[in-house]
C-alpha positions as CSV (number, residue, x, y, z in Angstrom):
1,X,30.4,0.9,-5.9
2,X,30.3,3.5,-3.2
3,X,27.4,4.6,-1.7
4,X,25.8,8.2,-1.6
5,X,22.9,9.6,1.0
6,X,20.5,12.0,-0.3
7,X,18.8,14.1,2.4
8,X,15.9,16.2,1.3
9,X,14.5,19.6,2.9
10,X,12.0,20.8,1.9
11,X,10.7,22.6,5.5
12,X,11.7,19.5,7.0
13,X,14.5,17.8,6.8
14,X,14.3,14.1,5.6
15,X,17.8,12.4,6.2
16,X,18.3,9.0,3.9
17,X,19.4,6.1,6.0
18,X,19.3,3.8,2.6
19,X,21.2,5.7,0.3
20,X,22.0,4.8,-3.6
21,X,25.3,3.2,-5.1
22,X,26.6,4.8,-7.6
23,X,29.4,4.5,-9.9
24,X,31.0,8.0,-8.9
25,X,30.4,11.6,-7.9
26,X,29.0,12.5,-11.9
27,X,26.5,10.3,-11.2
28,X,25.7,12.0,-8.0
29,X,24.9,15.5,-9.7
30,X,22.8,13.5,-12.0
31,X,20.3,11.8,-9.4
32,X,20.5,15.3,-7.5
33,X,19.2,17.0,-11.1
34,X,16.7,14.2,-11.5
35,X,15.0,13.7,-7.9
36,X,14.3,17.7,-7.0
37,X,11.9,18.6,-9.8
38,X,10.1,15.1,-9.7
39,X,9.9,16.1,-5.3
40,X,8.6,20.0,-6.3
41,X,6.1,18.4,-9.1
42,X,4.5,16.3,-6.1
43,X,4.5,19.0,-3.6
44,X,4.4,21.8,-5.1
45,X,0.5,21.7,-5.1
46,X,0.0,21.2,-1.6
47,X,1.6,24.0,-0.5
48,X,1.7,28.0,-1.0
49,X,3.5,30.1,-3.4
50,X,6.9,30.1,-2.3
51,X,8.6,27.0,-1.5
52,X,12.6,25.8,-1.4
53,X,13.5,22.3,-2.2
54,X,17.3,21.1,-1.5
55,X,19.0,18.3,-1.6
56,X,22.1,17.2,0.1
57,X,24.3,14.7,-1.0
58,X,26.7,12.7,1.5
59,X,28.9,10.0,0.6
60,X,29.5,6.7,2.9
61,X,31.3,8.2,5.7
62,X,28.5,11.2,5.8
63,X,30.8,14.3,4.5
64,X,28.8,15.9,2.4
65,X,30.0,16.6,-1.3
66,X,27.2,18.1,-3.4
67,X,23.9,20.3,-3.0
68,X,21.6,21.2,-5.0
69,X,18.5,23.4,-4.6
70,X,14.9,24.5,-6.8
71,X,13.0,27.2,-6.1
72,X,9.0,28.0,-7.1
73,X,7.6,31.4,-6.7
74,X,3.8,32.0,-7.7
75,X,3.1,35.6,-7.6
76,X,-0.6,37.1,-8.3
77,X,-0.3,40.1,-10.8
């Protein structure tokens, strides 16, 4: 099974050295879809009102093939 990298940013960038194998690149948008609202849900709450979270998906020989990003905005009215 090949093997995909998932680096996070999220104000910093975190590269993955481990990686996940996969069985192709469907599953790759799936684990992207899966990981970035269970990362906001955790951090989220210890920071501000506007915050970015993306994820960038390499494959084994580090070209990267998918991103994917979520976005909260708290706004005082």
């Amino acid at each position: 099974m090949p093997r995909f990298f998932f680096d996070i940013h999220d104000s910093v960038m975190r590269i993955d050295k481990v990686g996940l194998e996969l069985g192709d690149v469907s599953d790759v948008r799936g684990e992207a879809m899966r990981a970035l609202p269970s990362i906001a849900k955790d951090e989220i709450p210890k920071d501000g009102d506007k915050q970015v979270f993306t994820v960038f998906v390499r494959d084994e020989d580090s070209r990267p093939i998918y991103t994917a990003t979520i976005t909260f905005a708290g706004l005082w009215v």
